[in-house]
N, C-alpha and C positions, 0 to 999 in steps of 0.2 A: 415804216419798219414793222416785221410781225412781232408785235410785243409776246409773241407764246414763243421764241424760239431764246434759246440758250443766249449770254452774252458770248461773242469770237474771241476764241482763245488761242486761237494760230499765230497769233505773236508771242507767245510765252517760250520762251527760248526748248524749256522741257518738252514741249508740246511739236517742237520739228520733227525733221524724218534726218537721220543719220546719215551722213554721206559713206561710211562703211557698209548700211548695212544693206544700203539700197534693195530693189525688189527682187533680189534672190535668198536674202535671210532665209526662207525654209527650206530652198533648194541645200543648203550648204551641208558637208558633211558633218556627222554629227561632233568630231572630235575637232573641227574646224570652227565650227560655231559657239563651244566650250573655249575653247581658247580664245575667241574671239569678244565672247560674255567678259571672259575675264581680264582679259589685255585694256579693255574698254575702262574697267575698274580703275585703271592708273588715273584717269580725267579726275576721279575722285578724292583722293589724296592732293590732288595738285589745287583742286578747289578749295578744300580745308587750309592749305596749306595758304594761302594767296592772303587767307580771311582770319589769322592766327592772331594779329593784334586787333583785329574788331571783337574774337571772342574773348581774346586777354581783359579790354576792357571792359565788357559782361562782367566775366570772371569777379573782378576786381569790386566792382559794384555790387553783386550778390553776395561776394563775401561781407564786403562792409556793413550790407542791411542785416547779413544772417546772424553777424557779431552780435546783433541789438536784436535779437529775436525775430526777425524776420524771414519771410519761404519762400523758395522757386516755387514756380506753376509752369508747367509746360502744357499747355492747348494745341491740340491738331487733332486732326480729323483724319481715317485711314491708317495708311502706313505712318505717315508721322506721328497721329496720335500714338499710334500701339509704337514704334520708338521715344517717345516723350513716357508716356507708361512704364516700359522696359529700364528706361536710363534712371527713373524715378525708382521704383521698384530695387533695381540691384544697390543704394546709397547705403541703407540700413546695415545688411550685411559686409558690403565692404570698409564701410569710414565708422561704423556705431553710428552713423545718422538715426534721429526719431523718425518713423513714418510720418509725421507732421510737417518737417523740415523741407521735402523735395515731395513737391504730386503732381501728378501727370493725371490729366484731366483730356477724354478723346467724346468726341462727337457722336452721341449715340449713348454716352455711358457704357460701363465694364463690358456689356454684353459686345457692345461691337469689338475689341479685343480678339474673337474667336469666331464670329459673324457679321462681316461687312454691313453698314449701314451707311451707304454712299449723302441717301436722301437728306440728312439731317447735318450734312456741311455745307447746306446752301442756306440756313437757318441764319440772317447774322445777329439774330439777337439770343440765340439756344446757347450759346455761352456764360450769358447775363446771370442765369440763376445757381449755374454749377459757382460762380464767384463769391455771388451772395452767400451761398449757402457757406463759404468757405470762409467768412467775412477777412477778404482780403479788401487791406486797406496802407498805407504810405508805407509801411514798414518791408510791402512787398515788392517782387521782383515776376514780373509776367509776362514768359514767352512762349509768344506763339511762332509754329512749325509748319510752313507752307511750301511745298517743294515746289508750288508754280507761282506762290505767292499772291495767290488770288482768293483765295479760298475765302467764300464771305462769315462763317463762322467761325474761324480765328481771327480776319480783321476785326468782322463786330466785337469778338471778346478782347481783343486788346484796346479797342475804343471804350470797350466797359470799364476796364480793368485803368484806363491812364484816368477817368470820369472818379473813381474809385480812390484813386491817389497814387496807386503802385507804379514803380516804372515799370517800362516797357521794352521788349526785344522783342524781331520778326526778325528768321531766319527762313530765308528762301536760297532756293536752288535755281532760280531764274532771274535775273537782274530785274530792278524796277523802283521806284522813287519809294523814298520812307515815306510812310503811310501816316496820316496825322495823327499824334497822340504817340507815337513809337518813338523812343529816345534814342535806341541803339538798332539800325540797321542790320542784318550779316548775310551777305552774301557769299552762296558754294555756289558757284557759277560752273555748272556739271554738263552744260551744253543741251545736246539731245540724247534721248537714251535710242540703243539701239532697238531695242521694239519702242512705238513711235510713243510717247505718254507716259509708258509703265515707267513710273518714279519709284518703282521699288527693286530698281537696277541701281546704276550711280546715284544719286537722288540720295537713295536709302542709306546708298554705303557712307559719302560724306557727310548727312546728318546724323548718323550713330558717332561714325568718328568725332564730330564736332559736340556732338551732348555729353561724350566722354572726357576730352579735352575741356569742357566747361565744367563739369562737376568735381573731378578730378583734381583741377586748379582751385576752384574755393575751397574743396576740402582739406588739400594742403596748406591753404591759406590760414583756415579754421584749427591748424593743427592736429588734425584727424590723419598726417602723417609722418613720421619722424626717421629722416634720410627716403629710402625706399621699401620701407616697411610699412604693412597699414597697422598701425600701433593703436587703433580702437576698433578691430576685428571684433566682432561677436563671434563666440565659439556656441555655435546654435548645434553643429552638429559634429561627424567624426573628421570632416576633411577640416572644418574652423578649426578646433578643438586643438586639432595639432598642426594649422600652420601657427597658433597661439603657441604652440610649445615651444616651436623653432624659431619662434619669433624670441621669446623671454630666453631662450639658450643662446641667441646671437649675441645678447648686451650680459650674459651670466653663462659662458662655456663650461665653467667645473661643474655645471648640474650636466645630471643628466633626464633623459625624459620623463622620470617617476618621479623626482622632485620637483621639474619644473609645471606638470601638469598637478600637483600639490600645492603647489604657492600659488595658480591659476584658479584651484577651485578655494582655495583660502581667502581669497580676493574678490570669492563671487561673481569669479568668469572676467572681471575687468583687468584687461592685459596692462593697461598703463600702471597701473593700482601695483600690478605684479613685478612690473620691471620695476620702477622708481625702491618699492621696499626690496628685493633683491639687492641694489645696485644700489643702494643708499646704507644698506641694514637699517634699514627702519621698519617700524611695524604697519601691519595694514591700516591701521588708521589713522598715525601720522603719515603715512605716503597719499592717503586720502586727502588728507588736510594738505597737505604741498599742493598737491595737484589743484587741489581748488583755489589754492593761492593765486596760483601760476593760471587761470582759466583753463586749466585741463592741458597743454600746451606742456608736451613730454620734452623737450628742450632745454625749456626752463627750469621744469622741476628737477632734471637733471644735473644742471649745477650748485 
């Protein structure tokens, strides 16, 4: 065998060639092949969807460690990194997650985000030191994102990361046996993309779907949301600011927007802060003190 060539990756289910799309894909017309991109996207959804009690039980487990101060890590290289990034990234703003809570950690560091660094996910041990430095340890939760499930710089970092104490998740887009050290499996079994490889077709679309439906579920789990409101919105700017408004106007209708953006900056931006003394008549600091009774958890402070 010539040890200088690549391992064979023509079994990896992502890595076939499309019976759709066979070898007229660029002959096709152009509004033919747009529909064609997108019809294809259905396979996507239906692999989320197959794989909903493997991420439930994710779910369920990172909520439990996040209770006790514990953090997601999402690891991937490429597109899944920069989706692991992204899904990390948007927690803050929508749940009041701390940027501590959820990070997404890609192959290359920040810089690949905006400039591919292919080279540096065939690394398996280039993960090891982004952990260290993060000193994740049993209280965590660490999943790694491989859309062909091969990828040796998120296996090596989840083998760092189980070494470490943290559990573990690998979500792949191509079936293949749990990897040693990985607690939780998940499989979006997305088939072949219609260009042959490019995992940032279906690939991409069921792993965003499936990082959103994970993070999503712990944070309601976390109480970060109350019916279908995100009731720990930060109002960082003017579209925050006043979905806060219409948020505290849904649980208190006789104000109106000059008041309820009143009792929101009374409260120091903290929208639970602002419902509970609204809806209770209590003042900000006993609504402060409920809430931390009740672990932040607008429910309970509500009764």
């Amino acid at each position: 065998m010539d040890q200088s060539l690549p391992p064979d990756r023509g079994h990896v289910s992502t890595e076939q060639r499309h019976c759709a799309a066979g070898d007229a894909l660029d002959l096709m017309p152009t509004t033919d092949l747009v529909q064609l991109i997108v019809s294809d996207q259905h396979a996507a959804i239906q692999a989320v969807e197959s794989a909903a009690a493997d991420i439930a039980r994710l779910a369920e487990n990172v909520a439990t460690r996040m209770q006790s101060g514990g953090r997601l890590f999402y690891l991937g290289a490429g597109t899944s990194g920069r989706l692991g990034v992204l899904d990390a990234s948007e927690c803050p703003p929508t749940f009041g997650a701390d940027s501590s809570q959820v990070i997404g950690i890609i192959a290359g560091g920040d810089a690949a985000l905006r400039k591919s660094s292919e080279a540096t996910e065939d690394d398996h041990h280039g993960a090891a030191d982004d952990l260290s430095l993060h000193n994740v340890g049993a209280s965590d939760v660490v999943v790694g994102i491989a859309a062909g499930g091969t990828t040796p710089w998120v296996l090596g970092g989840l083998a760092a990361a189980s070494d470490l104490g943290a559990s573990t998740a690998l979500i792949s887009c191509s079936p293949r046996p749990t990897p040693p050290g990985v607690d939780h499996l998940i499989v979006l079994d997305t088939g072949a993309e219609l260009l042959a490889g490019s995992t940032r077709l279906k690939a991409g679309t069921a792993t965003k779907v499936a990082l959103n439906a994970l993070t999503t579920a712990v944070f309601v789990r976390l109480g970060a949301v109350h019916g279908d409101l995100m009731v720990d919105v930060k109002a960082t700017n003017d579209k925050l600011f006043d979905r806060a408004i219409r948020i505290l106007q849904a649980y208190a209708p006789e104000m109106d927007r000059g008041e309820a953006g009143a009792v929101i900056r009374g409260a120091d931006g903290h929208l639970k802060t602002a419902i509970v003394a609204s809806c209770r008549g209590l003042t900000v600091e006993r609504a402060r003190h409920v809430l931390a009774q009740c672990d932040g958890n607008l429910r309970n402070a509500m009764m």
